[in-house]
C-alpha positions in Angstrom: 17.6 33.3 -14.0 20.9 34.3 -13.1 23.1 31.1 -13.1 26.2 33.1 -10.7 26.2 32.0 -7.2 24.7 34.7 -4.4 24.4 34.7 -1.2 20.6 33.4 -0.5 20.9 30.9 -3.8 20.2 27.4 -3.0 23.0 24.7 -4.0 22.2 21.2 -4.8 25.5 19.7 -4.4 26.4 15.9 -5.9 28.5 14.5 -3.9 30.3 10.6 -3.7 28.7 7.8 -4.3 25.5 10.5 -6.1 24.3 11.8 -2.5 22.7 15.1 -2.7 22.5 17.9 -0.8 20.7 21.3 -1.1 21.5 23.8 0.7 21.5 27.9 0.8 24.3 30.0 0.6 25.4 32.5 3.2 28.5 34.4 3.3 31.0 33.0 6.0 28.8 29.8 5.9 30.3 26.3 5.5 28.4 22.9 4.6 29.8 20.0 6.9 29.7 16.2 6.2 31.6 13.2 7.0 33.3 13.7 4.1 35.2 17.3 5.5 33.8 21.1 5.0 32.9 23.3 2.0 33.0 27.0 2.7 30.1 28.8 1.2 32.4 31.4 0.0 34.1 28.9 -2.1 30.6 28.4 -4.1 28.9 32.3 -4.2 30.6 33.6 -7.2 31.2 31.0 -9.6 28.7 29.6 -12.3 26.0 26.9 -11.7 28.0 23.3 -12.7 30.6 23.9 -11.4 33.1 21.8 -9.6 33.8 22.3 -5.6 36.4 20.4 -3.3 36.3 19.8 0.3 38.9 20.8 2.4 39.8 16.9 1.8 39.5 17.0 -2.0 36.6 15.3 -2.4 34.8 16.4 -5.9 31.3 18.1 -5.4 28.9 19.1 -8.6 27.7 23.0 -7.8 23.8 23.2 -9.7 20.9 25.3 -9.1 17.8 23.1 -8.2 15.2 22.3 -10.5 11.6 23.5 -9.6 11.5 19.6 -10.1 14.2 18.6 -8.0 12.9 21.4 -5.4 9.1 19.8 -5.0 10.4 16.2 -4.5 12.5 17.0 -1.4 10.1 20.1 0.1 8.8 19.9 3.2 4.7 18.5 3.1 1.6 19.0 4.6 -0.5 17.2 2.7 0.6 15.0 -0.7 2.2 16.9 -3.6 1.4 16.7 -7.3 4.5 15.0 -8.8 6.3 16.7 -11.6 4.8 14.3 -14.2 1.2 15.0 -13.1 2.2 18.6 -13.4 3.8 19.0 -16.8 0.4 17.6 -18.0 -1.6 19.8 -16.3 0.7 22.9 -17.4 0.3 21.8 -21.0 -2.8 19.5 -21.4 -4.9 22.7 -19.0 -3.0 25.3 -21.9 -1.5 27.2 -18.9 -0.4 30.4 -20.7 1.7 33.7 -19.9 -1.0 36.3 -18.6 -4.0 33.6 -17.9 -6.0 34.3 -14.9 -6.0 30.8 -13.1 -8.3 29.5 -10.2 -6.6 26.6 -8.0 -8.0 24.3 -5.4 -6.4 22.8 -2.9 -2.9 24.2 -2.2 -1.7 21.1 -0.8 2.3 21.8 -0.1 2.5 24.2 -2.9 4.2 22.1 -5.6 1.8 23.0 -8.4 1.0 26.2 -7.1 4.9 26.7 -8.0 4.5 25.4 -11.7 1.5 27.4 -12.1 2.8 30.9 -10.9 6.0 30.4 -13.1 3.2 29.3 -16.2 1.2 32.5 -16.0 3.9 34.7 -15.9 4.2 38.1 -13.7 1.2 39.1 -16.0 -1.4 36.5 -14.7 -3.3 35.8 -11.5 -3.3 32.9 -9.4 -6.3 32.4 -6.4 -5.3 29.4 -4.7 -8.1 28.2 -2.3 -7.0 25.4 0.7 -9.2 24.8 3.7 -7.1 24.2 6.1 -4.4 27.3 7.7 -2.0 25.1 8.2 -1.5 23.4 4.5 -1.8 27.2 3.4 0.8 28.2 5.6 3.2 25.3 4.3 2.6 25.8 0.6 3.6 29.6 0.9 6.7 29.1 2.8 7.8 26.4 -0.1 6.8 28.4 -2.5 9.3 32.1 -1.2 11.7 29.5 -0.6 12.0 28.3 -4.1 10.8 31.7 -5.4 12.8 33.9 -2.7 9.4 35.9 -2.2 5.8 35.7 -2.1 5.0 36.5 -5.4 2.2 39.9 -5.7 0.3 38.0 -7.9 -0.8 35.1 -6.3 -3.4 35.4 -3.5 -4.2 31.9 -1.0 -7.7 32.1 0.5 -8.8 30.0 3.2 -12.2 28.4 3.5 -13.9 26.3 1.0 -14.5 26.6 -3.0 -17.7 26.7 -3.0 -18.2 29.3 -0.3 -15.5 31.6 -1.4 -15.1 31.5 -4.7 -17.7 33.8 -5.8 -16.4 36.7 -3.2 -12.9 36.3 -4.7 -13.2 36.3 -8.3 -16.0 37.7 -10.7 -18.3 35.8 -12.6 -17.0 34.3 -16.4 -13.3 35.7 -15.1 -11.3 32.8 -15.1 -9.2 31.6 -18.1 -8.8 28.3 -16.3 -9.4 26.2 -13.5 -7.5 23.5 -11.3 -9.1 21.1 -9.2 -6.4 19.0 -6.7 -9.6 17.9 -4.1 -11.2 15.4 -2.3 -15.0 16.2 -3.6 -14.7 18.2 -6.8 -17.6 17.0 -8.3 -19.3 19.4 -5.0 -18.2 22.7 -6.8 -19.1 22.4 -10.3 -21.2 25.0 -10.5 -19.5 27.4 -8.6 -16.3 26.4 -11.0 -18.8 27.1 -14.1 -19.7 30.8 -12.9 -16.4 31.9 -12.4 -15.5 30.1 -16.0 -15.1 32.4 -18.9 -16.8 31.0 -22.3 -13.9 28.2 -23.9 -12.0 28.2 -20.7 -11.0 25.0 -19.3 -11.1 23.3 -16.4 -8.6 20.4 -15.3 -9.2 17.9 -12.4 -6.3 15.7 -10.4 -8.3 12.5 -8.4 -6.5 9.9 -7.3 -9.3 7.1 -7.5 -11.6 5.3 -9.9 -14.7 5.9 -8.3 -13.6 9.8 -7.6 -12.9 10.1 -11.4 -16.3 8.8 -11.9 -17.5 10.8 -10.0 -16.8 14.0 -11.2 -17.3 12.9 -14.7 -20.7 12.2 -14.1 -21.4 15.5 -12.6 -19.5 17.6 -15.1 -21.8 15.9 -17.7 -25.2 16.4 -15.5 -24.1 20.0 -15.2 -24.3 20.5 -19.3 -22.4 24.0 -19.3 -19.3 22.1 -20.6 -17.5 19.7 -23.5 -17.7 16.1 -23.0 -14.7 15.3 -20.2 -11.9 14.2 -21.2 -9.2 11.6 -18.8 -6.4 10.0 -18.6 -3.2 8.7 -16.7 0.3 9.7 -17.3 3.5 7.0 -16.6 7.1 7.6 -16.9 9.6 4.6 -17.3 13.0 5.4 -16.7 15.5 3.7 -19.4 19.3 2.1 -17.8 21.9 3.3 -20.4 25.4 1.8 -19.8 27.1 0.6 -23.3 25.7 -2.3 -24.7 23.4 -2.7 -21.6 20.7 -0.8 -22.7 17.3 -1.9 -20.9 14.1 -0.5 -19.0 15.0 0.2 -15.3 13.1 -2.3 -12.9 11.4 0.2 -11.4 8.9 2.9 -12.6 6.7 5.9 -11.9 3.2 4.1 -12.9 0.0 5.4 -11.4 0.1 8.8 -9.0 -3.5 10.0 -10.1 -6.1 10.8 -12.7 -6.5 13.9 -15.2 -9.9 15.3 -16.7 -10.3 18.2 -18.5 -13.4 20.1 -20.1 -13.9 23.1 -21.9 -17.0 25.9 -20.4 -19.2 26.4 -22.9 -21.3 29.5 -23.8 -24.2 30.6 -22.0 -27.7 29.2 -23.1 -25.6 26.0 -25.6 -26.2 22.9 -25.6 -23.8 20.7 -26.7 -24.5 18.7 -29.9 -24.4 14.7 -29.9 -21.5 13.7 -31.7 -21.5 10.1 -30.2 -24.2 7.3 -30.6 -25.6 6.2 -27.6 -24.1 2.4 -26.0 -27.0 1.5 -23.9 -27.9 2.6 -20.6 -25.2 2.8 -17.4 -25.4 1.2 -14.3 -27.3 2.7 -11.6 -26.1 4.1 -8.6 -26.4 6.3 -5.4 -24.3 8.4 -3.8 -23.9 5.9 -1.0 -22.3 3.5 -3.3 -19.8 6.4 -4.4 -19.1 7.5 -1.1 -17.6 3.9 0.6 -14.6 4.2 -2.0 -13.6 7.5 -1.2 -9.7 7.4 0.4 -11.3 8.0 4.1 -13.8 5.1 3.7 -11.2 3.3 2.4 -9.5 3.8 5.5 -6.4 6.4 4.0 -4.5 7.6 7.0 -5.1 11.0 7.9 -2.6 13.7 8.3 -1.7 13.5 12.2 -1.9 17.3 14.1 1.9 16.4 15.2 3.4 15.7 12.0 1.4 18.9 10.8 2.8 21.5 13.2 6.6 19.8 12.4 6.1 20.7 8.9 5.1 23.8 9.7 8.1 24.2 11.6 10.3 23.1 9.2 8.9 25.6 6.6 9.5 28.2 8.9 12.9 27.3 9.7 14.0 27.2 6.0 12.4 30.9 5.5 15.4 31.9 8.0 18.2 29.4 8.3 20.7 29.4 11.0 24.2 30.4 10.8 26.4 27.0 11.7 
């Protein structure tokens, strides 16, 4: 990545008192505050980390944005995958230069991002997202990080299971990332597309949907015994002697599972003694602790055609 301003970059600029901005550069431009005016032209040209002063002297840090900084402040449709979630689906899924990848849903594009910089120019990314609207979002955040829709990764709309099969060929797939609200519904869909030793990866964000899924991958016998997990990040205060955990942390966001397809016609040895029988249960009982029966608020139309909006504006920004 080139690390010299140009016109079109986008400038996360550090300001007093640690207030960010992030904006994109345009020749003639000029970033106003109540702190006085930076001139765009003062930025394109020098190096990312570098210093810039208002036309009142006040101090601003010049950086490129992180992909990580980028996906916390984009504009959403539906909830992203944080950065932590990510990094362990990047490296716990083995997402690898040149892998062909399968993704469901698209959500805002956040991890669509981390995957299509994972896989390299030399891999494929399908993305699958039901709804027009979340697909529209997640490809405008993505060019505007990117600065183009890259050839490589292709968004279908419709469901999964419906699609899937039209879209990519069967034992194709190196990997497989599930960010739904049923996947436990497309297992077997997911296990056709699945190349021998490939892995699939799940993000849920409840018990019972981690159950689930775990229960299903397991009935379906085509893979490895599931793997899960959480991931949790506490932040550390660092000031001379005062040394100390912050007060507050990222703790729960979701859950992880992971399980490797096997070959065709195996069945996977017993390497675990058997701890008495589960309880019983029907769907019913899974289905009333699902986020909608548990009364999540859904995504209003209004706030969906905003974001849309906003997407769209950042694709082409206005001259001030």
């Amino acid at each position: 990545m080139n690390e010299i301003f140009e016109v079109g970059d986008r400038v996360q600029l550090t300001g007093p008192k640690g207030i960010m901005n992030t904006i994109r550069l345009t020749a003639g431009n000029r970033f106003g505050s109540h702190k006085g005016e930076i001139q765009h032209d003062d930025i394109i040209g020098k190096p990312s980390g570098s210093v810039i002063e208002n036309h009142n002297g006040d101090q601003y840090l010049a950086l490129k944005p992180l992909l990580s900084d980028y996906v916390l402040s984009m504009p959403r449709g539906a909830a992203i995958v944080y950065p932590k979630d990510a990094a362990q689906i990047l490296v716990e899924g083995d997402i690898f230069p040149g892998a062909n990848v399968i993704e469901a849903g698209v959500g805002s594009g956040a991890l669509s991002s981390y995957l299509i910089r994972a896989i390299g120019e030399h891999g494929k990314l399908t993305s699958f997202e039901r709804r027009a609207e979340f697909a529209e979002i997640a490809k405008g955040n993505v060019e505007n990080f990117l600065g183009s829709q890259p050839p490589n990764w292709e968004v279908v709309i419709g469901d999964l299971q419906e699609m899937l099969s039209e879209h990519c060929e069967a034992a194709s797939a190196d990997r497989v990332v599930l960010d739904m609200l049923a996947p436990w519904e497309c297992i077997d869909e997911v296990a056709t597309a699945m190349k021998p030793g490939g892995l699939v990866i799940i993000y849920v964000a409840t018990v019972t949907q981690l159950s689930r899924t775990f229960e299903e991958i397991r009935a379906h016998g085509g893979f490895t015994a599931p793997l899960a997990w959480e991931s949790m990040v506490r932040p550390w205060h660092l000031d001379g002697l005062a040394v100390r955990p912050e007060h507050r942390m990222i703790s729960h966001t979701g859950f992880l599972l992971s399980a490797r397809r096997l070959a065709p016609d195996t069945v996977l040895p017993s390497f675990k003694a058997r701890r008495g029988n589960k309880t019983e249960h029907t769907d019913e009982d899974m289905d009333i602790w699902l986020p909608q029966a548990m009364g999540q608020r859904p995504l209003s139309e209004k706030k969906l055609r905003k974001t849309v909006r906003k997407v769209t504006n950042n694709l082409n920004p206005r001259q001030n």
